[in-house]
KEGU-902074 format. One record per residue: residue in three letters; x, z, y of N, C-alpha, C in turn. Coordinates in steps of 0.001 Angstrom, whole numbers, plus 500000, padded with zeros to 6 digits. Layout:
BEGIN
alaXZYXZYXZY...
# end
This chain:
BEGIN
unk500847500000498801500000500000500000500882500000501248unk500570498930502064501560498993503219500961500365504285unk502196500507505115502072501822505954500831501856506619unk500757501180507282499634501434508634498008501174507232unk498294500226506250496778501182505165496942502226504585unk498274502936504956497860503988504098497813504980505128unk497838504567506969497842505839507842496125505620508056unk495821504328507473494200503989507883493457505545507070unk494190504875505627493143505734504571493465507512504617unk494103507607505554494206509036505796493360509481507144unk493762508926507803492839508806509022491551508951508698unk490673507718507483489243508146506849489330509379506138unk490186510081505435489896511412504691490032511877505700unk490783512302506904490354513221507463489253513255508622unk488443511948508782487190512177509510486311512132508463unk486365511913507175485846512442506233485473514076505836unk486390514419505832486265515944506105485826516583506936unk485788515852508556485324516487510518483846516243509918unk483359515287509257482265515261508861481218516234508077unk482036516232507050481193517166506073481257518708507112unk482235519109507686482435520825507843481647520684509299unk481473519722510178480324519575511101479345519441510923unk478811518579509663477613519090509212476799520459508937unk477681520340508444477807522206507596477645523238508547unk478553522938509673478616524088510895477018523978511790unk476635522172512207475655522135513350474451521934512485unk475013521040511501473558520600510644473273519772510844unk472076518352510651471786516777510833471093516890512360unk471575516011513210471090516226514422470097515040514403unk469505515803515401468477514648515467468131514031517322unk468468512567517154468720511745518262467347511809519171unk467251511986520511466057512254521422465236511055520739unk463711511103520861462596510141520107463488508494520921unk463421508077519867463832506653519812462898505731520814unk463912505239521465463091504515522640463275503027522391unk462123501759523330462792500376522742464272500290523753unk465062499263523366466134498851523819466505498459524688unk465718498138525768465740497806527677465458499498528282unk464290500430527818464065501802527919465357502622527479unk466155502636526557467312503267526211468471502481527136unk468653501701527541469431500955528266469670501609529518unk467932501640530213468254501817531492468289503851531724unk467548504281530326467885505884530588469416505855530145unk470249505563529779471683505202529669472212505305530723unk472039504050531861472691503833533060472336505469533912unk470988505971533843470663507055534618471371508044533949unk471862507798533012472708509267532364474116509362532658unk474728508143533146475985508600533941475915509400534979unk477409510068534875477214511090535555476697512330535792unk475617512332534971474657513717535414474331514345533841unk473645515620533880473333515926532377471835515315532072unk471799515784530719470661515755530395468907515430530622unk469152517013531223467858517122532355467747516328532978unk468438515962534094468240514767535206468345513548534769unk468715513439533940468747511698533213466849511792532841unk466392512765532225465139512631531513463887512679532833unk464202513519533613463466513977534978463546512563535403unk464578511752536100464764510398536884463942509456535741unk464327509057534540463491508249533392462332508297533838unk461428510099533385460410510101533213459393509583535199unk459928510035536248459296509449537314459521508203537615unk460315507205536601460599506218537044459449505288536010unk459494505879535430458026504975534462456789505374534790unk456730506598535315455154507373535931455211506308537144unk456097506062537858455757505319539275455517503385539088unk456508503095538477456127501512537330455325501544536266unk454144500624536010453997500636535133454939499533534066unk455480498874534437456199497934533354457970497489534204unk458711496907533218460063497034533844459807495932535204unk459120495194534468458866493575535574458875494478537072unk458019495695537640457230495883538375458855496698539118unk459205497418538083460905497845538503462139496868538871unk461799495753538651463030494777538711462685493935540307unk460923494400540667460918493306541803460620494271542611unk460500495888542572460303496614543641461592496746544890unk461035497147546337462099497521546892462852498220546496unk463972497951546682464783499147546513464700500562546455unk464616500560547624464324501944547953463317502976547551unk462359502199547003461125502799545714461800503457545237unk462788502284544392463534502667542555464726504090543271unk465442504284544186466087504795544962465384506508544716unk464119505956545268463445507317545622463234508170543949unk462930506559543276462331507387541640462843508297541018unk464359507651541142465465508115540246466431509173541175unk466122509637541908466585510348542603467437511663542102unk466569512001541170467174513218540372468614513109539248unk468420511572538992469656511565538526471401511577538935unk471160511754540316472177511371540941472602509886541310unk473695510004542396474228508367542771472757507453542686unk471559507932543014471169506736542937470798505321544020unk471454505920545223471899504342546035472680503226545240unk473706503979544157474448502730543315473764502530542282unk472809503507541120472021503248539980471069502246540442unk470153502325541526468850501942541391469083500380541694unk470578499908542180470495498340542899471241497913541031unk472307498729540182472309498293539203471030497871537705unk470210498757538478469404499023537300467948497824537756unk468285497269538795467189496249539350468099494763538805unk469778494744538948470387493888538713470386493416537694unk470532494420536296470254494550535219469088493549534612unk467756493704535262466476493511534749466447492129535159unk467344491917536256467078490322536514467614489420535818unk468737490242535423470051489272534828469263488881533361unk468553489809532862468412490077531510466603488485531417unk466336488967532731464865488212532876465722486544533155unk466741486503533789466843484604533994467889484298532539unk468212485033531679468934484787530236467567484996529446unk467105485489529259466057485244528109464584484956528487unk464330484813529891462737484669529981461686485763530241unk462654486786529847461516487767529981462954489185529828unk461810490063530042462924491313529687462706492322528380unk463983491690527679463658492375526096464733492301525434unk465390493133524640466769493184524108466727492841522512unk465460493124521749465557492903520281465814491538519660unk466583490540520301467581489543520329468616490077519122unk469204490765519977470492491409520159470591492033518579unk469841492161517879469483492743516473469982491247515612unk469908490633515967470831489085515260472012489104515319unk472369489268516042473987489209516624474815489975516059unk475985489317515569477001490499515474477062491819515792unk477892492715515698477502494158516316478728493695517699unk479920493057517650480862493003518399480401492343519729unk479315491333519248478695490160520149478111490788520964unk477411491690520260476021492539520699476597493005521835unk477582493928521653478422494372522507479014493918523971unk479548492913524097479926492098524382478431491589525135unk477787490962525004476503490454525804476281491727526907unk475809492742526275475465493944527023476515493961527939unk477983494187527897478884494515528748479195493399529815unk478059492633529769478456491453531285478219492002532217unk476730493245532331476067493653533217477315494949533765unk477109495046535526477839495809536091477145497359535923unk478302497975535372477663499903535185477716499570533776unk477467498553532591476994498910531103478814498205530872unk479104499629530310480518499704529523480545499847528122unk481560500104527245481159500278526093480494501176525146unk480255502318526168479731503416525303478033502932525497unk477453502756526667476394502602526827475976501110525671unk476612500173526156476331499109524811475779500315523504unk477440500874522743477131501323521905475786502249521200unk475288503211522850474630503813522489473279503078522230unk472735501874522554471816500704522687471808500193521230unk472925499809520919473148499008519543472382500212518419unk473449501342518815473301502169517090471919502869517316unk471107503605518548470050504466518433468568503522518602unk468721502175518760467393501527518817467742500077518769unk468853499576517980469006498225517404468869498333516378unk469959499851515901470376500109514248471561499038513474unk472452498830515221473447498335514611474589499158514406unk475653498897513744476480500006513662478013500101514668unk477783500524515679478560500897516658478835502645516810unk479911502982517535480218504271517660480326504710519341unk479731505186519749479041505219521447480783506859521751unk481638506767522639482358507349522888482542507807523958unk482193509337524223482053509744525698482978510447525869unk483033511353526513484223512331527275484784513333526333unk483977513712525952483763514815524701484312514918523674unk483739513348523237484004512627521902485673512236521989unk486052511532523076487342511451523704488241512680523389unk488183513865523998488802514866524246488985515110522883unk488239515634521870487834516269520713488893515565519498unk488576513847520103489170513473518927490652512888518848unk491011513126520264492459513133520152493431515106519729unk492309515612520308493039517057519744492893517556518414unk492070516772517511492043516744516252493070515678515430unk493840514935516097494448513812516143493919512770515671unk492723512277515671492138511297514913492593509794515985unk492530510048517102493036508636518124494125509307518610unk495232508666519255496452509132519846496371509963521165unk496935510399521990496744511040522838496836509850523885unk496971508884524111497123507683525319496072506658525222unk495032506762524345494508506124524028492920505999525016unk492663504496525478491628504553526318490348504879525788unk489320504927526274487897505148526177487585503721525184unk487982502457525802487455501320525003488905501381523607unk489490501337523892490329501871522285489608502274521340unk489321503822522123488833504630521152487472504245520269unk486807503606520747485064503022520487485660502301518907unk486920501472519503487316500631517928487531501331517067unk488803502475517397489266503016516317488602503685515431unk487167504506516269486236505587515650485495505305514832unk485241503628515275484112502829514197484734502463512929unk486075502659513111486895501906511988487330502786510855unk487131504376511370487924505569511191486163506224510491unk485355506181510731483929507435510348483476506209509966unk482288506420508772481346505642507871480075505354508957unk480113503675508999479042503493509391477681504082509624unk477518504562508141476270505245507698475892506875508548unk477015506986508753477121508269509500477829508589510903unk477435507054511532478215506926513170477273507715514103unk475654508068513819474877508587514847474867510141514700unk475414510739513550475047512269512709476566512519513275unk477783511868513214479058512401514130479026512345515597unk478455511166516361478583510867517484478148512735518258unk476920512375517426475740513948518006477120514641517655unk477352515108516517478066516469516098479259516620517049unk479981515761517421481190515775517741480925516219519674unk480027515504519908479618515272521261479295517467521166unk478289517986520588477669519463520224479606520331520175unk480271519693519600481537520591519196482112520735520531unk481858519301521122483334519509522788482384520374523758unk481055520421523882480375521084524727480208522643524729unk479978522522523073480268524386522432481162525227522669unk482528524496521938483400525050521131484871524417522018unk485142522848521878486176522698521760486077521713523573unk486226522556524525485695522444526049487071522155526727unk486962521830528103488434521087528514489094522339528846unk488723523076529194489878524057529765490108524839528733unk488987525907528422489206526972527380488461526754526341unk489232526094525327488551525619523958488474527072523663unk487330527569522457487116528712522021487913528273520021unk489254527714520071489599527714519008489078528602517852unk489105530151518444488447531289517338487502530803516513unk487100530328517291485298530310516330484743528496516137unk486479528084516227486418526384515211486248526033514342unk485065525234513569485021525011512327485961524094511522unk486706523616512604487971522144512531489104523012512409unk489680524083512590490968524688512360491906524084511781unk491545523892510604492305523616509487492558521762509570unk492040521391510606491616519491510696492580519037512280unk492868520224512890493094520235513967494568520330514294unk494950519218515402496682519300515455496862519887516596unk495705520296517329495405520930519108496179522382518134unk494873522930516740495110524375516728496306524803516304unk496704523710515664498282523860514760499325524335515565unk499209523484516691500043523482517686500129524546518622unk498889524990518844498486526212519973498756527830519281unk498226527610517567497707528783517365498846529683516129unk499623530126516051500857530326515004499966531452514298unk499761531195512884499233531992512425499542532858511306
# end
């Protein structure tokens, strides 16, 4: 077996393992109710930047005030401005998220992404990332939670976590990492890590003061090896 397959097939046993003992620790997560694929798109774009809450708060008044995307793509501005307000930045969201709907309405006729369910997963990718604001995580998160293609969506978290576990290198970019992770964790189980891993950096393994003590990765980890002499 040449080197770099046999640093591959180690690389899979040991996100093989981040797997099972994250399971074990958080349990099967379960992804917010599945939305269609222009609706997950654009609560995507509203989720930069901000948490949770305000991504769902800006969503939810932005569909109470439209009834359909058409009605969002030709409003003033300053409507969509006002809607999404809660999510933050939204002088720059609301002119992307109108740009978005147009771009998407003079390429296909109408505005609708379940196209994109044909396509390659790389393509898929790739189409989505023409639009300004949709990078690769947001693609990803589009593809795997309401295409059901198999992509690996890589945020800050996921970033941090999985270079201090050494699974990606420590220099390694955000779009790097999207390849390596998909290449590195089982398809079958890209949405049950994404969650878990994303739950571990927010919990447990945080930018300043990771709570190593109470890591279920210890033993997986080159952060604890390194930090913790035991």
């Amino acid at each position: 077996m040449a080197a770099d397959q046999q640093t591959t097939a180690a690389l899979r046993l040991h996100a093989s393992r981040i797997h099972l003992l994250l399971l074990n620790y958080f349990g099967k997560p379960d992804w917010h109710h599945p939305l269609p694929a222009v609706d997950e798109l654009i609560s995507t774009i509203l989720s930069q930047n901000t948490n949770d809450q305000n991504r769902d708060r800006a969503f939810t008044q932005l569909r109470s005030q439209f009834n359909t995307w058409e009605e969002v793509r030709d409003a003033p501005t300053e409507k969509v401005i006002a809607a999404i307000r809660s999510a933050g930045l939204a002088q720059r969201k609301a002119p992307r998220i109108q740009q978005v709907l147009r771009s998407i309405t003079d390429q296909r006729g109408k505005i609708e992404l379940d196209f994109l369910k044909e396509l390659p997963p790389e393509q898929a990718s790739q189409w989505l990332q023409q639009f300004n604001g949709v990078g690769p995580k947001t693609a990803a998160i589009v593809l795997l939670f309401t295409l059901n293609q198999p992509a690996f969506p890589v945020d800050t978290h996921i970033q941090r976590v999985t270079k201090r576990l050494g699974l990606i290198p420590p220099s390694t970019t955000a779009e790097q990492a999207h390849r390596i992770l998909a290449e590195t964790f089982e398809p079958n189980d890209y949405g049950v890590d994404h969650l878990n891993l994303i739950s571990l950096g927010r919990e447990i393994c945080q930018a300043r003061k990771p709570k190593c003590e109470i890591c279920p990765l210890q033993n997986e980890c080159e952060y604890f090896q390194d930090h913790h002499h035991i």
